[in-house]
FIFI-505823 format. One line per field, with one value per residue (C-alpha): residue number from 1; residue in one letter; x negated, y, z. Coordinates in pm, whole numbers, plus 32768, in hexadecimal, padded with zeros to 4 digits. Example, Ala and Ser with C-alpha at 12.3 -4.5 7.8 and 13.67 -1.06 7.14 Angstrom:
<nodes>
nulo: (1/2) .
torse: (A/S) .
X: (7B32/7AA9) .
Y: (7E3E/7F96) .
Z: (830C/82CA) .
</nodes>
This chain:
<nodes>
nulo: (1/2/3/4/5/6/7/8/9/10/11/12/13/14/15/16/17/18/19/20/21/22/23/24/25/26/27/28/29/30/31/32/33/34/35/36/37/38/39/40/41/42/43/44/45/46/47/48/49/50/51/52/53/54/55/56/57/58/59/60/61/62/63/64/65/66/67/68/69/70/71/72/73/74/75/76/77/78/79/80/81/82/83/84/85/86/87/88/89/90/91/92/93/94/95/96/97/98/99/100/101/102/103/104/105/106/107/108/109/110/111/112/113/114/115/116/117/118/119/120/121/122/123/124/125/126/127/128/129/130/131/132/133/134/135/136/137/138/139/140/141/142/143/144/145/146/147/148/149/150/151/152/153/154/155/156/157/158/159/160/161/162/163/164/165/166/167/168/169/170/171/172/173/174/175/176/177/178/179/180/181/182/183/184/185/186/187/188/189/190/191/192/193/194/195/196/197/198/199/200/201/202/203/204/205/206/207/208/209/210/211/212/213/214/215/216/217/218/219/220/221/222/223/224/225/226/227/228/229/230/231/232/233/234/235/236/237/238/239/240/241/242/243/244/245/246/247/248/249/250/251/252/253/254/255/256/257/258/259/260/261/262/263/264/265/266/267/268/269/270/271/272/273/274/275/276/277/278/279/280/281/282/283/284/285/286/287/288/289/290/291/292/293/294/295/296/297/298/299/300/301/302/303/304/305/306/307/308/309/310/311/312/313/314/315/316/317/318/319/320/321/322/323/324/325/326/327/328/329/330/331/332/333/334/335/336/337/338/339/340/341/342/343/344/345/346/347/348/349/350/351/352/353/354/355/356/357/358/359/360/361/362/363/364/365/366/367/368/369/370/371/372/373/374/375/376/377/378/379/380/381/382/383/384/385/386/387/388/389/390/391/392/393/394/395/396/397/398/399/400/401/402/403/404/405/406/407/408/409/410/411/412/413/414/415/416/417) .
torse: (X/X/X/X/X/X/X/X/X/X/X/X/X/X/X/X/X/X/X/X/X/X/X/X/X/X/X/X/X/X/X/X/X/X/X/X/X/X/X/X/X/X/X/X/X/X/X/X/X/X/X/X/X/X/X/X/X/X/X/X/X/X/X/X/X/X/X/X/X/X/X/X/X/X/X/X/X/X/X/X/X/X/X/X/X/X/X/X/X/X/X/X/X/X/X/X/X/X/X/X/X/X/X/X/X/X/X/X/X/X/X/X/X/X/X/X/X/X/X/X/X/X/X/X/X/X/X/X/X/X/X/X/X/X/X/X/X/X/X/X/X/X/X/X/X/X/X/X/X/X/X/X/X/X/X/X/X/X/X/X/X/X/X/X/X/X/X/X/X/X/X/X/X/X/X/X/X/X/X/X/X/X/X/X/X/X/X/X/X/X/X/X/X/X/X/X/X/X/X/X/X/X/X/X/X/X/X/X/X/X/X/X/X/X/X/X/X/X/X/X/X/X/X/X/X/X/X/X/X/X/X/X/X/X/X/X/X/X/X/X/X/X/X/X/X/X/X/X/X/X/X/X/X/X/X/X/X/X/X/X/X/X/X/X/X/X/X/X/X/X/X/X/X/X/X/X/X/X/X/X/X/X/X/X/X/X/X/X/X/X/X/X/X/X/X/X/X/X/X/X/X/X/X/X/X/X/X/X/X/X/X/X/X/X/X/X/X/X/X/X/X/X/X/X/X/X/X/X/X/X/X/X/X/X/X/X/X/X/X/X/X/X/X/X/X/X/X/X/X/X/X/X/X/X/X/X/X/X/X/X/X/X/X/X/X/X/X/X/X/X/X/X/X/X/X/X/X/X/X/X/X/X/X/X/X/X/X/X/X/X/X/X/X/X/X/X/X/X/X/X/X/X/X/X/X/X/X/X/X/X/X/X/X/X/X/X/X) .
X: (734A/7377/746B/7552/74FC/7659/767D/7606/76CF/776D/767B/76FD/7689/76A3/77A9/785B/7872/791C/7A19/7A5C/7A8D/7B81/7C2F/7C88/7CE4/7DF3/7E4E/7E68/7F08/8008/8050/80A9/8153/8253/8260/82A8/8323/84C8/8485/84F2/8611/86CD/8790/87F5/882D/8915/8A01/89FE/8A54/8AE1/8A20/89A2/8838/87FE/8880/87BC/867E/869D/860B/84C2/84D0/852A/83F7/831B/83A9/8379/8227/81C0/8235/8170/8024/8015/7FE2/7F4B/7DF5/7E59/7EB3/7DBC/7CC1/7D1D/7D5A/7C78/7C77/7CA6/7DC0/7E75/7E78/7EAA/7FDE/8068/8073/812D/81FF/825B/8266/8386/843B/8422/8474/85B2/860F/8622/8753/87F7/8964/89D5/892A/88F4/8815/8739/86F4/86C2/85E4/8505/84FC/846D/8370/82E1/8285/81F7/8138/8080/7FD0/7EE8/7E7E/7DEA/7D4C/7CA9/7BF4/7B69/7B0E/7A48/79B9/795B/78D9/780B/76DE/76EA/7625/7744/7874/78D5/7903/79E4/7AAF/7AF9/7B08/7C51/7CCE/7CE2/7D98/7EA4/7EBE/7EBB/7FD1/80B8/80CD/809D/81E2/82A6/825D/828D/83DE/8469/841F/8494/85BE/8644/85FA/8679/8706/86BD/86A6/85C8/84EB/84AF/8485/8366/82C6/82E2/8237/8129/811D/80EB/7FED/7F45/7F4C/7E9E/7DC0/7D22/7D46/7C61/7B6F/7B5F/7A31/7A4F/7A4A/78E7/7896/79D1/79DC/7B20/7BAB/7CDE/7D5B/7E8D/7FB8/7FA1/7E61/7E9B/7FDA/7F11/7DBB/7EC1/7F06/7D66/7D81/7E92/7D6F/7CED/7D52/7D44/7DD4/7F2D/7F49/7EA5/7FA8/80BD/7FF7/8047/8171/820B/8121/8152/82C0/82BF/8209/82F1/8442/83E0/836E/84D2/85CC/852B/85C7/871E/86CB/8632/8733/8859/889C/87F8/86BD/87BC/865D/864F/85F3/84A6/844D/8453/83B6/8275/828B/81EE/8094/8058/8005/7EAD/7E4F/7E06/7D0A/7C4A/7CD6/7C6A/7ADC/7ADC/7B7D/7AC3/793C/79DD/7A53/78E9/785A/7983/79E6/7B27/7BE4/7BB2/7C06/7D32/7DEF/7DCF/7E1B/7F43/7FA8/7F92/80AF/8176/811E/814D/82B7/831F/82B6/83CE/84BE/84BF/85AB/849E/841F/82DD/82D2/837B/8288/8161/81D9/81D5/8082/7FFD/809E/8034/7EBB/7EE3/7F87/7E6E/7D68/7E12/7E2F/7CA7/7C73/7D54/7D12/7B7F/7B9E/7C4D/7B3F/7A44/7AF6/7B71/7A15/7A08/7BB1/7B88/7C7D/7D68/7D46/7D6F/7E9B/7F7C/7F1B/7FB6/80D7/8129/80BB/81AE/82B1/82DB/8326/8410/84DB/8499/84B2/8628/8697/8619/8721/8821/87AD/87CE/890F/89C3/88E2/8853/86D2/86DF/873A/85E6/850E/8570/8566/83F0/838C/83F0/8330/8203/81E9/81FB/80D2/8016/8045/7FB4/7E77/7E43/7E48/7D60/7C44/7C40/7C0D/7AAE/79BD/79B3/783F/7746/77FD/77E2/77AD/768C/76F6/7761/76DD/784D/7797/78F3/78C4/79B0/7A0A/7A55/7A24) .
Y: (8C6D/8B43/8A2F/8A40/892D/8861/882C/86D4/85CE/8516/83C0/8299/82B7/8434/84DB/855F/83F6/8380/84B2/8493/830D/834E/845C/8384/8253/8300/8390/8254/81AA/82BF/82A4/8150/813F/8261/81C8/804F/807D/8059/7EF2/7E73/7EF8/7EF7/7DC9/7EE2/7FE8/7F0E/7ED9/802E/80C2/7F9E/7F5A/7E2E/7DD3/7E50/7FB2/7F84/7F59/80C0/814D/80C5/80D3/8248/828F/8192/821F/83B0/836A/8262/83D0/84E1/8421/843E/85C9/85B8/85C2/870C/87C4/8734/87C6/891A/88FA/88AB/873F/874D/8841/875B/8629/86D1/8791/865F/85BC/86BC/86CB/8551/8537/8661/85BD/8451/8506/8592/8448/83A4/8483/84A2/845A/83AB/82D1/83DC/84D6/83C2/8367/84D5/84C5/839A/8400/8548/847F/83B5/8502/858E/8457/8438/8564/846A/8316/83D0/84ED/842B/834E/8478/854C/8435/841A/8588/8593/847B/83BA/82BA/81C0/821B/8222/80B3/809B/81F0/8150/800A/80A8/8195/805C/7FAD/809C/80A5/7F28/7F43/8062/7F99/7E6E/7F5D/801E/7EF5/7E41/7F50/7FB1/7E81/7E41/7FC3/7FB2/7E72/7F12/808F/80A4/80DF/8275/825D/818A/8238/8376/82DD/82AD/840E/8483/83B2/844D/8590/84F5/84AD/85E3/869A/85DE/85D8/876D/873C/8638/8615/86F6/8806/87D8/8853/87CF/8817/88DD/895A/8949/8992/88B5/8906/8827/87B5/8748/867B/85C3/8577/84C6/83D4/8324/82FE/81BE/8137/8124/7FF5/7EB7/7E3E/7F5F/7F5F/7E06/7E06/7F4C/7E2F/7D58/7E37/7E7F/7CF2/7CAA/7DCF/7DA4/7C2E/7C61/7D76/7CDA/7BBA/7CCE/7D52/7C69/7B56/7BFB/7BC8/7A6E/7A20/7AFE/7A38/78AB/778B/787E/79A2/7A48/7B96/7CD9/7CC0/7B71/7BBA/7CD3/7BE6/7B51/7CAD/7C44/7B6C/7CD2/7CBE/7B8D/7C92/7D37/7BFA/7B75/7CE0/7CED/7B5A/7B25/7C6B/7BD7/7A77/7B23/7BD3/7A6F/7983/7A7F/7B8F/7AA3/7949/79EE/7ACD/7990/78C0/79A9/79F4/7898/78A2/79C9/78BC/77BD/78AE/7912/778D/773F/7862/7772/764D/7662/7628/7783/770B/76DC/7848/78C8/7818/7899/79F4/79C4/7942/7A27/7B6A/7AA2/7A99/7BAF/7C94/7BA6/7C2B/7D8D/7D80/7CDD/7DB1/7EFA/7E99/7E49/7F76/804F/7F96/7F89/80FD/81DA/831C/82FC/8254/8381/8347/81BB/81BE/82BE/81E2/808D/8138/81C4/806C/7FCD/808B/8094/7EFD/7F38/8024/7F85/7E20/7E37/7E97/7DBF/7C88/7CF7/7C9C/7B37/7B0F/7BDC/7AC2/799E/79CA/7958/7864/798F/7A78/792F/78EF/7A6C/7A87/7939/79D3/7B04/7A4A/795B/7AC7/7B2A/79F0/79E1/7B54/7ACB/79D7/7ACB/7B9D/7A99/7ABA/7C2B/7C8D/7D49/7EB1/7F13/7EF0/7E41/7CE8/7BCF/7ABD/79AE/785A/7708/7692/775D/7883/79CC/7A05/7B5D/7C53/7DA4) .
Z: (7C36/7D18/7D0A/7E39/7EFC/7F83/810B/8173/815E/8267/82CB/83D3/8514/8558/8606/8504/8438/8591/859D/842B/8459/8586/84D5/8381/8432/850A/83C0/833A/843F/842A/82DF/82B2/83F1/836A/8221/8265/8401/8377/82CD/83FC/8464/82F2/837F/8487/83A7/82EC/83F1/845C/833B/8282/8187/80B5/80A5/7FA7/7FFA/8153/80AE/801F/8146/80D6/7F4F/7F4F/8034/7F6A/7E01/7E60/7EE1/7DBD/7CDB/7D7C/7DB2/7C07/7C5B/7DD8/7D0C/7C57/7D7D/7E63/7D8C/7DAF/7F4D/8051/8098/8202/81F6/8123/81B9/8324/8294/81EF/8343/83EA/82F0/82EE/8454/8472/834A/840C/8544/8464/83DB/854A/8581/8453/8464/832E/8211/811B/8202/8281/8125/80C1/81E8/8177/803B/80A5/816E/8068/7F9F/80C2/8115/7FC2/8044/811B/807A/7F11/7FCE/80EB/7FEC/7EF7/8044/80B1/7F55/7F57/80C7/811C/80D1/7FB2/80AF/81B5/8090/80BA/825C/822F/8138/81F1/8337/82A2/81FA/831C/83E2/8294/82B2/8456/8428/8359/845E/85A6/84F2/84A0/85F3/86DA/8614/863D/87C6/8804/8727/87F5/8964/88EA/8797/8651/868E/878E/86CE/859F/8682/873E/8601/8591/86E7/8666/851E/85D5/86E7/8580/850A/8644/8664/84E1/850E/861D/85C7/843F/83CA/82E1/813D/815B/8007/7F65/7E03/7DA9/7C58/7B90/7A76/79CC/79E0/787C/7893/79B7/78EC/77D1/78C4/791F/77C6/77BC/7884/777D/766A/7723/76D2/783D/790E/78C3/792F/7A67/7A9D/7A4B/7B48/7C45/7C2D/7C13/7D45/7E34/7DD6/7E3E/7F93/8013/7F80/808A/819E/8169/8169/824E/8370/82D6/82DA/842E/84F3/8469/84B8/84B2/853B/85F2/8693/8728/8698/876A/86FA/8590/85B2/863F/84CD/8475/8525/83D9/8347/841C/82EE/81F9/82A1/82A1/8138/8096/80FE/80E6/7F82/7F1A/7F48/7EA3/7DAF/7D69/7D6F/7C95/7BE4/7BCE/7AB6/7BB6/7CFD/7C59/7BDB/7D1A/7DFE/7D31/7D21/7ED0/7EC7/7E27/7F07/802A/7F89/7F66/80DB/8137/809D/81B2/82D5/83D0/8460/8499/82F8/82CE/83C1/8310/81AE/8201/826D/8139/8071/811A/8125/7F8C/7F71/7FFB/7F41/7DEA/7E67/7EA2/7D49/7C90/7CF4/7CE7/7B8E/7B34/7B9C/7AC9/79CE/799A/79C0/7996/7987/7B23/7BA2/7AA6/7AB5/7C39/7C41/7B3D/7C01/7D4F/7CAF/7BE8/7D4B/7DF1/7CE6/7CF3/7E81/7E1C/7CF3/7D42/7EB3/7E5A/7D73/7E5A/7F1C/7E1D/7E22/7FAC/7F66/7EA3/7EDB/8042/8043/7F29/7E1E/7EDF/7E77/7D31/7D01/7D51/7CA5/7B6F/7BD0/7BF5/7AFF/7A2C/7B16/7AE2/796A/794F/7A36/7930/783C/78DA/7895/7737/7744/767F/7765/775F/76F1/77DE/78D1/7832/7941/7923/7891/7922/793D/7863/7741/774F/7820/7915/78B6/79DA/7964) .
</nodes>
């Protein structure tokens, strides 16, 4: 009998490469824009409901900690559903539930709302990446990729900018609504442009099984602390994201709603930072480029400590910039380094990844709280000298077999596997 032969795959240039690309970036887009689109307005949120900071900055942990749970188990379920059914139902989903938050009438529901998001959201960012695995060309794999990353990084400024102009001209309700009708806007138009899982197998593996592929990755010497790595840094970058609108809305600065939100637009840096510091990194070296560019977040971090805006503004620009650069290390070297366990390694980076904006995001807030900016900087300089001490660690790591690196003119191998 003959082999089935598999549809072709899905190669730049054609038609369908263009309607997948347009499809997956508007998912993107989406995505991030639902996810991150409140940061803005938690200095709103906590006069409206009264709040402190760090209660405020609940409306983005509890999104960021329910997603960081169920993309552990979006691979189990996504391999026993078509992909495109997923990921479009996920968006409607998320867009009603954004849609519900924008008119919810007390602290609790909204939360229950965002919460609710998050989980629904996960649905997207794991999927999109194995359906592009499954349905297009290797030679065409790497433009999908960055195209859909780019429209996550574009969707987490767009969201955070646009919220924070809107919410100043029509409230805070109106807002968030106008980013649920793009969540929807999303969501027709993948139904109607993604292409079919043509090459899509299903397959059913129990529960249990799925539970115990997730302590694989914790046999490595190197994994769990690039999991650590990722959760200090992602934590660092959004505790600034979130409470630096506190700061700039109140005196000496006292700018509006609309002008912080413009502070947002130093998102845009990590597209660049992410495909630059990636082909450095292939060149120097994941151990060099890791420890520098965490260094940078703590450069960027002290800048937000001078009066002068200019600084402030200039700080959050290198830290995003550095930020991205370790996100691009990081989550590179985690796929090297976990093999046949890549799934597995990828799913616990995004949940610890997520987790940090989560957990740290809302203790930062306990630092501006009761010490106003000083207590946010000191917070995150502890968190990254942590982060920078595990890079060094990192470079004493042995190489996994077969993946040793040539060595170097100093006579040591930089080891990067």
């Amino acid at each position: 009998m003959s082999e089935t032969v598999p549809p072709p795959a899905i190669v730049r240039g054609t038609p369908a490469f263009r309607r997948m690309n347009l499809a997956l970036v508007a998912g993107g887009l989406a995505t991030f824009a639902q996810l991150y689109s409140v940061q803005p307005l938690l200095p709103v949120f906590a006069r409206t409901f009264h709040l402190d900071a760090a209660s405020a900055s609940l409306a983005v942990s509890v999104a960021s900690m329910t997603m960081a749970a169920a993309l552990l188990f979006t691979g189990v379920v996504a391999d026993r559903t078509d992909r495109r059914l997923i990921m479009v139902t996920a968006m409607v989903a998320a867009a009603l539930l954004t849609l519900a938050a924008s008119v919810a009438p007390t602290w609790p529901l909204l939360l229950a709302a965002r919460a609710l998001t998050g989980l629904a959201l996960a649905g997207v960012p794991a999927v999109a990446l194995t359906y592009i695995g499954e349905e297009v060309d290797a030679g065409s794999i790497g433009l999908a990729v960055g195209m859909h990353i780019g429209g996550n990084v574009f969707g987490g400024m767009a969201g955070r900018l646009v919220m924070g102009v809107v919410a100043d001209q029509l409230g805070w309700r109106v807002a968030i609504a106008m980013v649920g009708v793009l969540g929807l806007a999303a969501a027709i138009l993948m139904g109607a442009t993604l292409p079919p899982s043509r090459r899509f197998q299903p397959r059913t593996r129990p529960l249990g099984a799925a539970f115990k592929a997730l302590a694989i990755p914790f046999r490595d010497k190197g994994l769990p602390w690039l999991f650590l790595l990722s959760f200090l840094c992602m934590g660092a970058f959004i505790t600034v994201y979130n409470y630096i609108g506190f700061r700039l809305l109140a005196p000496p600065y006292n700018l509006s709603q609309s002008v912080v939100g413009l502070v947002f637009v130093c998102y845009l840096l990590g597209m660049v930072s992410s495909a630059f510091i990636g082909d450095l990194a292939g060149k120097l070296g994941r151990r060099k480029v890791l420890w520098a560019a965490i260094a940078g977040m703590g450069v960027g971090v002290g800048l937000t400590a001078f009066r002068s805006l200019p600084l402030v503004v200039l700080g959050i620009a290198v830290l995003t910039f550095a930020f991205f650069a370790v996100h691009s290390v990081a989550s590179s070297w985690v796929g090297r380094r976990a093999g046949p366990a890549r799934a597995e390694a990828s799913a616990i980076y995004l949940f610890c990844y997520y987790l940090g904006a989560s957990v740290v995001g809302t203790l930062g807030g306990y630092g501006w709280t009761h010490f106003g900016w000083t207590g946010v900087v000191g917070f995150l300089g502890a968190l990254l000298v942590a982060a920078l001490a595990v890079s060094v660690g990192l470079a004493f790591l042995q190489p996994l077999p077969g993946n040793e690196p040539p060595a170097r003119k100093m006579g040591r191998k930089a080891v990067d596997s």
